[in-house]
N, C-alpha and C positions, 0 to 999 in steps of 0.2 A: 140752884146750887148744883154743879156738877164735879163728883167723884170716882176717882178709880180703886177697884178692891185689887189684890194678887191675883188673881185668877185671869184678870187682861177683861174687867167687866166695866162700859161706863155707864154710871150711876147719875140720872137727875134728881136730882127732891124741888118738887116744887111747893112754897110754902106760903102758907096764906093764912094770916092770925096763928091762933092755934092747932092747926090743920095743918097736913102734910100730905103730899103723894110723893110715892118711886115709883120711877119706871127707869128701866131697862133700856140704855140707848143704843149701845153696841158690845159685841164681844170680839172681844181680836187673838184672844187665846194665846196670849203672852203678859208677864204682868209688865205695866206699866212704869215708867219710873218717872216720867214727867208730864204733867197737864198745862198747859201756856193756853191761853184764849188770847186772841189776834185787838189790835190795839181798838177795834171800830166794833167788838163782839160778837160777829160772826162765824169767826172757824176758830176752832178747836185741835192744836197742834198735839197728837198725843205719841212720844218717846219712848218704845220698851226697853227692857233692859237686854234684850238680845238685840239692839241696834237698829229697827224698825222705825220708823216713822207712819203715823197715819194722820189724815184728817178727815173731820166732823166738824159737819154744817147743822147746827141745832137747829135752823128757821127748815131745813129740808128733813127733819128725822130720818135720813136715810140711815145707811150701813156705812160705818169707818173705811173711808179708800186708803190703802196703802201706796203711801207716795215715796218712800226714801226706802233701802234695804244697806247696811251699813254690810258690806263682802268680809273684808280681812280685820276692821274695826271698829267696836261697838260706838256708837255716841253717848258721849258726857251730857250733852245740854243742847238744846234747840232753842233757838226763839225766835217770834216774827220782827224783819226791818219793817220798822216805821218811817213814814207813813203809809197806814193802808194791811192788807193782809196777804200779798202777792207776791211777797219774800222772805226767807226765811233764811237764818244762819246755825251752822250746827258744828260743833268741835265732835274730835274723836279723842280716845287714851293716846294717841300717840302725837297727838299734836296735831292732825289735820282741820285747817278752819274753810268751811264749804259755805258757800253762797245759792240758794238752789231756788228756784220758781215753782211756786204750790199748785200752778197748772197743771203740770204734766211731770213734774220733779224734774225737770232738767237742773241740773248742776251746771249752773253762771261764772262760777270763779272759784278757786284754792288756792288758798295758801296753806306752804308747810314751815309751823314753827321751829319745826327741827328740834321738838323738844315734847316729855313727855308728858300731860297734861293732869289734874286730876280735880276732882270738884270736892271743895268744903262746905 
């Protein structure tokens, strides 16, 4: 089970019968507004609220790479194209829809809806 607190902390519980451990998988030092894991379970797309993007490879416990940095517009919502984990799409409040590659975060394609967006 993996969680984000406010503080930009993420949290695994690994649970087994009545037993549990936490640990500590990364800190990104913004809090988080979205956790999306990739359609085949290996990466971990994580959203802050100041417009960020990172990902986290559970099989490699490393440290959260920061791949997206949202300039003049925060992001609404991220999630991975399927099939596979090697694409990702992300809206902004002002309406920008971005198609980006988790490689290296190049940004693939935009579209502008020309309108201003907001999540319910």
């Amino acid at each position: 089970l993996y969680f984000s607190a406010q503080e930009g902390m993420l949290f695994f519980y690994h649970i087994k019968g009545l037993q549990y451990e936490m640990k500590i998988c990364a800190d990104i030092l913004q809090p988080i507004s979205s956790l999306i894991i990739s359609p085949d379970y290996t990466v971990l797309l994580l959203v802050t609220d100041e417009g960020t993007a990172y990902t986290y490879k559970p099989a490699h416990s490393g440290e959260a790479v920061k791949l997206l940095d949202a300039c003049s517009t925060c992001f609404l919502a991220a999630d991975f194209l399927t099939p596979g984990d090697k694409y990702c799409v992300s809206v902004t409040n002002s309406g920008e829809v971005q198609v980006w590659f988790l490689e290296d975060g190049t940004c693939l394609s935009k579209l502008n809806l020309d309108i201003e967006v907001c999540v319910t």
